[in-house]
C-alpha positions in Angstrom: -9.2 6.4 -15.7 -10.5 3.3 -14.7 -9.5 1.3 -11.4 -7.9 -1.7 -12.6 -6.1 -3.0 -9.4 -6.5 -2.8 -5.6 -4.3 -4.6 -3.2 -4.1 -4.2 0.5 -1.0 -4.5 1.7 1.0 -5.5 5.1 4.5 -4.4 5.0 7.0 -4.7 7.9 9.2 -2.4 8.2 12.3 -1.9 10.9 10.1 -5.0 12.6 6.8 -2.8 12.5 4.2 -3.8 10.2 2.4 -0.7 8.5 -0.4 -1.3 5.7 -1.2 0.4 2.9 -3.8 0.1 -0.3 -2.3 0.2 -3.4 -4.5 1.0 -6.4 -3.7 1.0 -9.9 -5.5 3.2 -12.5 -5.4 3.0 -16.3 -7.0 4.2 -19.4 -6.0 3.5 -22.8 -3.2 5.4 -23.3 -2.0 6.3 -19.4 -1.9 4.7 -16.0 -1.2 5.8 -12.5 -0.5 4.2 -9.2 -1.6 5.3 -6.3 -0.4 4.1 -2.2 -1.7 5.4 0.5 -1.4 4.2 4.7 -4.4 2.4 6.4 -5.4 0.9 9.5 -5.1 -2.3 10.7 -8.5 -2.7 11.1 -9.0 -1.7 7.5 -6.5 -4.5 6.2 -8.6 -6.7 8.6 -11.5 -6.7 7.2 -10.3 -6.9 3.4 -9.2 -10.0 4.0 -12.1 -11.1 6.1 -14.0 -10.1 2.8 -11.4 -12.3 0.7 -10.1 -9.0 -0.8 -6.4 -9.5 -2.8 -3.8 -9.3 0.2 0.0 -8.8 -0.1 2.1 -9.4 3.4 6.1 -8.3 2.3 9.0 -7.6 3.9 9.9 -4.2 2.7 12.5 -5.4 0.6 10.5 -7.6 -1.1 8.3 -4.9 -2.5 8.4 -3.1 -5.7 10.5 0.3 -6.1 7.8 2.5 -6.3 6.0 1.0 -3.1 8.9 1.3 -1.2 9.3 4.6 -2.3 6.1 5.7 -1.4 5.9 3.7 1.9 9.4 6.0 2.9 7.5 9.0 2.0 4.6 8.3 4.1 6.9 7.4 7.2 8.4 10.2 6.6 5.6 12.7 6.7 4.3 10.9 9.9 7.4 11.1 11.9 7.7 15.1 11.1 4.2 15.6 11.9 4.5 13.6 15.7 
């Protein structure tokens, strides 16, 4: 599959901001997205570089974002 779509993303959530990279994969019959937490620093510097940016309340964001984004909470507030 082919990477078709990266987007950094700053979501705030219960007023803290978390980011995440979203990247979208296709091929010509399938497609898969993918979401997974960075830093701050990482978000940073994609848009120092210009790099395709998203800043959303968490409502704001699609289904399957704020799905994952609860997942990875989630698995962060077990493992503290």
């Amino acid at each position: 599959m082919k990477l078709v779509r990266r987007v950094y993303m700053k979501i705030n959530y219960k007023d803290k901001e978390h980011y995440f990279l979203e990247r979208a994969y296709a091929c010509e019959c399938d497609g898969e997205i993918k979401v997974d937490q960075i830093t701050k620093e990482t978000f940073d510097k994609a848009v120092k570089e210009g790099k395709r940016v998203e800043i959303k309340a968490f409502e704001d964001t699609k289904r399957y974002i704020q799905n994952r984004v609860l997942n990875i909470l989630e698995n962060d507030r077990k493992c503290s």
